[in-house]
N, C-alpha and C positions, 0 to 999 in steps of 0.2 A: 630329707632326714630319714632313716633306715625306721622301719616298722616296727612301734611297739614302746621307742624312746619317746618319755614326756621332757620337748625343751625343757621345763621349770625343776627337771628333778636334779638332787643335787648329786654331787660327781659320787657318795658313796651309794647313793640310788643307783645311780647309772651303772655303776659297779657289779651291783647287784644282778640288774638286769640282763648286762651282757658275761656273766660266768658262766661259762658251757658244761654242759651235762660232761662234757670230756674231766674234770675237774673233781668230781665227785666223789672219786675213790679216794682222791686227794683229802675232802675234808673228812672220810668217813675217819680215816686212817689213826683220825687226833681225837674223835669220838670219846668219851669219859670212858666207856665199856668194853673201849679197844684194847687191844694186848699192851698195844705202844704206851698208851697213858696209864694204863695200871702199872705196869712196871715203874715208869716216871715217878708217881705219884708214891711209889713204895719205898724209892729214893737207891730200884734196882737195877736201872737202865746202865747196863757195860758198854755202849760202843758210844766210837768218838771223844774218849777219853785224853784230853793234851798229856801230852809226856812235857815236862819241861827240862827236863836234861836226860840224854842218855849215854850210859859209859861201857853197853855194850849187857854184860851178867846184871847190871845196876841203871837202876833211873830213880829219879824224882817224878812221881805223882802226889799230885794235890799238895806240894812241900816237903813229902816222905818220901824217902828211900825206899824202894823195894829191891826183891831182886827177881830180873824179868827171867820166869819161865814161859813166855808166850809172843817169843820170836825167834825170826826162821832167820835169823844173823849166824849160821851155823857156826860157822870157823871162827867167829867171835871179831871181826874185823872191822864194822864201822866205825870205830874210834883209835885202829890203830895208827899211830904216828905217823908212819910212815905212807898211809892208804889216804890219810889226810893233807899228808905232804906234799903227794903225787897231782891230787885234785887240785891244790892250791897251784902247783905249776902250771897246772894247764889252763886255767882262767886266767892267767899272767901271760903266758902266751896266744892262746886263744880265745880272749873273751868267754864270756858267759854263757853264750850258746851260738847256734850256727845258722839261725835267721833263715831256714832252708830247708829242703826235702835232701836226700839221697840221692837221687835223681838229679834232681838241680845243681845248686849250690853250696847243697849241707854234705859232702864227704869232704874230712879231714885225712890227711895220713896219717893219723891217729885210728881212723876207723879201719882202715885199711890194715895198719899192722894189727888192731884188735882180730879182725877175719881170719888174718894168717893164723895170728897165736894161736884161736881157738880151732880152726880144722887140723891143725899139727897136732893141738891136747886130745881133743876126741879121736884122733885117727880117721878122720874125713879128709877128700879130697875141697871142697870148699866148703864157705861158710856165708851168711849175711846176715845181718844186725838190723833189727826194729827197733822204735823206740821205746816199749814195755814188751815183759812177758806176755802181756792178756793180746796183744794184737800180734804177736808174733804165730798163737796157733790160730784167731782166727785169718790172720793173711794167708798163713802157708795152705790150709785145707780151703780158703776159697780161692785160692787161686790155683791147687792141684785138681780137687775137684770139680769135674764139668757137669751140666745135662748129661743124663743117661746114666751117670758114675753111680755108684754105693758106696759108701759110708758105714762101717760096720763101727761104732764109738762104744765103749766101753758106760751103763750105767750110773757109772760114778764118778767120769772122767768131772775135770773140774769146770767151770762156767764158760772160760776162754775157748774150750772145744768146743762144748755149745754153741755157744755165738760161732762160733766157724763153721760149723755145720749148719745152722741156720741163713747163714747170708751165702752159702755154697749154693748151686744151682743142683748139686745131687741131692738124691735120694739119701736117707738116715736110718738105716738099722740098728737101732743099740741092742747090744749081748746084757744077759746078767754080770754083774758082777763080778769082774774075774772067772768067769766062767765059761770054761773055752772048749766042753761041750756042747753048751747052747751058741757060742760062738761057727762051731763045727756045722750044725745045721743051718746057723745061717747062711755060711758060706755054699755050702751043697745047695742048699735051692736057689742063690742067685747065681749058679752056675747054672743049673739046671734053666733055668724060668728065663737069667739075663745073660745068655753066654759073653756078648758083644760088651759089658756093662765093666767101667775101669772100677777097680775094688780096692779102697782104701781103709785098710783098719787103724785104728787110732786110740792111743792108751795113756793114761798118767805115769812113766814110769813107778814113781812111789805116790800112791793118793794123799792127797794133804789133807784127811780129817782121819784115817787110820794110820798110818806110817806104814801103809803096807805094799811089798812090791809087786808089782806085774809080773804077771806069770809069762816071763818073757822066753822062755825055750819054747813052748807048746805055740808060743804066737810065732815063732819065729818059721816053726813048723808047717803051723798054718797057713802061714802066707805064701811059702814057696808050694805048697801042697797045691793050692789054688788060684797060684800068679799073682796074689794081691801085693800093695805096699802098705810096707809096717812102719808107721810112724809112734816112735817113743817121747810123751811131754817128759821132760828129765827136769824140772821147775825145781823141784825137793830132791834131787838124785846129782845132779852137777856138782861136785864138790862135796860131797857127802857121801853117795857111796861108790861101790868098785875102787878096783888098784887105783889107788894119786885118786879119787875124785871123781874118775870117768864115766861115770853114770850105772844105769841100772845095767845096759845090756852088759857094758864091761863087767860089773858084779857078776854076769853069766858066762862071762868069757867069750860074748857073744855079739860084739860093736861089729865084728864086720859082716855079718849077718842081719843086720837091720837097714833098711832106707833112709830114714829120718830119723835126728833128733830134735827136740825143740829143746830150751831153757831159757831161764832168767836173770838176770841181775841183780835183781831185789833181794837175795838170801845168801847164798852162801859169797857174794862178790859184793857184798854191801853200798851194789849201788842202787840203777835204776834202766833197763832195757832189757830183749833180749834176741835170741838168737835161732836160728835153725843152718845143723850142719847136715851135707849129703852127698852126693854124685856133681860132679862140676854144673854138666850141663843140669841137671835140676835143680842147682841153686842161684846158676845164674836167669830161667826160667822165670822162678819165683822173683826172683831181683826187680824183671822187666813187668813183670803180669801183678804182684799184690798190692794191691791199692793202698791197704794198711801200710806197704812201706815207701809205697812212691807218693800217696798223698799226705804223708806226715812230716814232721819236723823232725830232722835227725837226733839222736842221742845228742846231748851237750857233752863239750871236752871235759868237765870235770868227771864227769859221768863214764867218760872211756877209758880216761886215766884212769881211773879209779880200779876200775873191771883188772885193766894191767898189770898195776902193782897187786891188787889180789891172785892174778894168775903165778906170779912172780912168788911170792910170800906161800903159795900153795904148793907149788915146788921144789920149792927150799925148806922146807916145812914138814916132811911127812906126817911129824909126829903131831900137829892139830888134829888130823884123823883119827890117829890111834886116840888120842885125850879123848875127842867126841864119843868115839863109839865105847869107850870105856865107859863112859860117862851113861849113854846109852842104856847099855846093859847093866850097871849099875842103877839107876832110876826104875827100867821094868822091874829089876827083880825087889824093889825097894817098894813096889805099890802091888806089886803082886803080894809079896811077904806080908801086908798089911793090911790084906783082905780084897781090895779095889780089883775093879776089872778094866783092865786097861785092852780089851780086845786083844787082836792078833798082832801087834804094832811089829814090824823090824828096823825103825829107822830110830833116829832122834825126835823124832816126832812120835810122845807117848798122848792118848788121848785115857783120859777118868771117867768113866760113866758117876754120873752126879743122880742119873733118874730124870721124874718129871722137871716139864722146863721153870716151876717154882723153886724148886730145890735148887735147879743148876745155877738162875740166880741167885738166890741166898746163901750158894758154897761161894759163889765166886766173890759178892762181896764181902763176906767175912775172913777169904783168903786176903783179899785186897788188905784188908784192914791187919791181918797177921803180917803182909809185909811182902806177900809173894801176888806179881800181875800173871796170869793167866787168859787164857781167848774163850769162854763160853760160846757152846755149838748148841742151838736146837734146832727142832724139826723146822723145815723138811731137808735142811743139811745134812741131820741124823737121823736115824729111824724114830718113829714117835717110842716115849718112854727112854731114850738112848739118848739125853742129851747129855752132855760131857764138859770136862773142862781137856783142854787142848792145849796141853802142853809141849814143848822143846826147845831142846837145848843147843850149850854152846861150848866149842872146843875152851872158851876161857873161865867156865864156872869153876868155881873153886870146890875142894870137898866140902867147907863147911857151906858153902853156898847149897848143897845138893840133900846134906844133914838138914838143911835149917826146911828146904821145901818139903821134905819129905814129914819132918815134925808138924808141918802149920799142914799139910793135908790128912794125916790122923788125927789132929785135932779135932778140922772142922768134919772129917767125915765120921764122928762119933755123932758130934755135934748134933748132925743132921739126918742118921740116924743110915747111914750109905756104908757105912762099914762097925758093928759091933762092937761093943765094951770093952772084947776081948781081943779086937783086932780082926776080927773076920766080917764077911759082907754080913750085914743088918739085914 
């Protein structure tokens, strides 16, 4: 018998006995005096919230209707007819999923013309398909980046970098901020210090908690300046900005200037995977070497079809762009005009400074309760004092839908004391 158990105790004894110190953050976490339970207990806690119906501008929470300003469904597509149509084919033809890796058993000719479609849209030579966006950058930077390599990641890039630089075998340099003077000296001293050293910089195309782009000409600059590869996450950029969609560099007029792109499925393709397009032989590279996509289960057919008919509907379509970014600029200049600070945002993606993280929830539930879902961000997401409600849009919001959000956040930001009587910040 292991040392220290009394045979006679009973099994929640026993329980007791063998909980490892490993555990302990664990129960601090639910502690009365904790953030997590104060908020609970205030009846403030935002996340994990069921949606019981979503129609895309519209959902059901808790039995009510809202209308969602706090999802990245850009184009306004997972409910459209037709994107639901497609999915339902493909489970009719191809079951429900593919029992399989990439590597194995799991490619469909399905994924295959997916590849094509996308390195012909982005103007890449090839393409390959993960099963989520989050595993698609950490596959591609641990399996580009070696021992000896540098990493040069953007401060703000989003967690999935992270994690890819973490389970990389390189070294990690992160730059400020969009900041591509401090960017500059990094690159200079690991020429200097690591000539032999392969240098991969890596950026969100547009960051998902400001809506704001990559200062992608200066990087682009950079890279050839110092022989690096520029890989762009285009997550929030695919389908949302540049000509048709084509991401950020193309917003700069500048896709064949870059190395890499990364993106997703989950937002503007209303489905679930995603992608990195590039140079043949580097993508077929990664194909063979990222564990992320050789040891995973492939995307499911409803999942590919899906991505299809949205590629399909996105080019037949221009004008969902124009609606969105109208919509866009319509919304900034609507919480600008009303006192709020919405940062430096240029996408669909507008973020509201709410203040401390009390406030941020108590604007969020009392939006909730006006009728409009929103994503509350606090630190260390945001800067302390900067926490926000996180808003964006969809090419299918209506004007009155855009009216109605804009009235329930003067509301509450009088309310709460975030923007003045009069309309200006409090």
């Amino acid at each position: 018998m292991p040392q220290g158990l009394d045979p006679k105790a009973t099994a929640n004894d026993a329980a007791v006995v063998r909980d490892p110190s490993l555990f302990d953050k664990c129960h601090r976490f639910f502690e009365p005096e904790g953030l997590y339970a104060q908020v609970k207990a205030a009846g403030l806690y935002p996340y994990f919230r069921p949606i019981e119906r979503n129609d895309g501008a519209h959902a059901i929470i808790n039995g009510r209707e809202v209308v969602m300003a706090g999802s990245n469904n850009y184009l306004g597509l997972t409910s459209d007819p037709r994107v639901k149509e497609a999915a339902a084919k493909a489970i009719e033809q191809y079951g429900t999923g593919c029992t399989g890796s990439r590597f194995l058993n799991g490619t469909l000719d399905l994924h295959i013309e997916l590849e094509h479609r996308l390195a012909r849209f982005m103007g890449r030579e090839a393409c390959v398909l993960f099963s989520t966006g989050y595993m698609t950058n950490q596959g591609v930077i641990q399996s580009l980046a070696s021992k000896g390599d540098i990493i040069f990641s953007d401060k703000d890039n989003h967690a999935c970098i992270v994690a890819g630089t973490q389970v990389s075998l390189a070294e990690t340099w992160r730059f400020r901020h969009n900041d591509v003077v401090h960017l500059r000296r990094l690159l200079e001293k690991a020429v200097a210090e690591r000539p032999d050293a392969g240098r991969l910089i890596v950026t969100d195309g547009v960051f998902s908690m400001s809506g704001v782009l990559a200062r992608v000409p200066e990087l682009v600059e950079l890279a050839e300046e110092f022989g690096a590869a520029l890989m762009l996450d285009d997550a929030h950029a695919v389908g949302v900005v540049g000509p048709g969609g084509h991401g950020s560099a193309a917003h700069f007029g500048l896709e064949n200037r870059t190395h890499l792109t990364t993106g997703t499925f989950s937002k503007s393709f209303a489905s679930l995977g995603g992608f990195v397009v590039g140079d043949r032989d580097v993508i077929d590279y990664i194909r063979h070497s990222a564990s992320a996509h050789i040891f995973s289960a492939s995307m499911p057919p409803a999942n590919v079809a899906t991505v299809i008919k949205c590629l399909d509907i996105l080019e037949a379509e221009p004008e969902r762009l124009e609606r969105l970014w109208y919509i866009s600029d319509f919304m900034r200049a609507g919480f600008r005009d009303a006192g709020f600070n919405v940062w430096t945002s240029q996408t669909p993606i507008i973020p509201v400074v709410a203040g401390d993280l009390h406030t941020c929830f108590r604007f969020w539930k009392d939006l909730l309760e006006e009728g409009v879902f929103v994503n509350p961000v606090v630190p260390p997401a945001v800067p302390q004092g900067q926490s926000l409600m996180r808003t964006s849009y969809m090419a299918t919001h209506t004007d009155a839908d855009l009216e109605f959000i804009l009235d329930a956040f003067v509301k509450i930001g009088k309310r709460h004391g975030v923007i003045g009587a009069n309309g200006h910040e409090g």
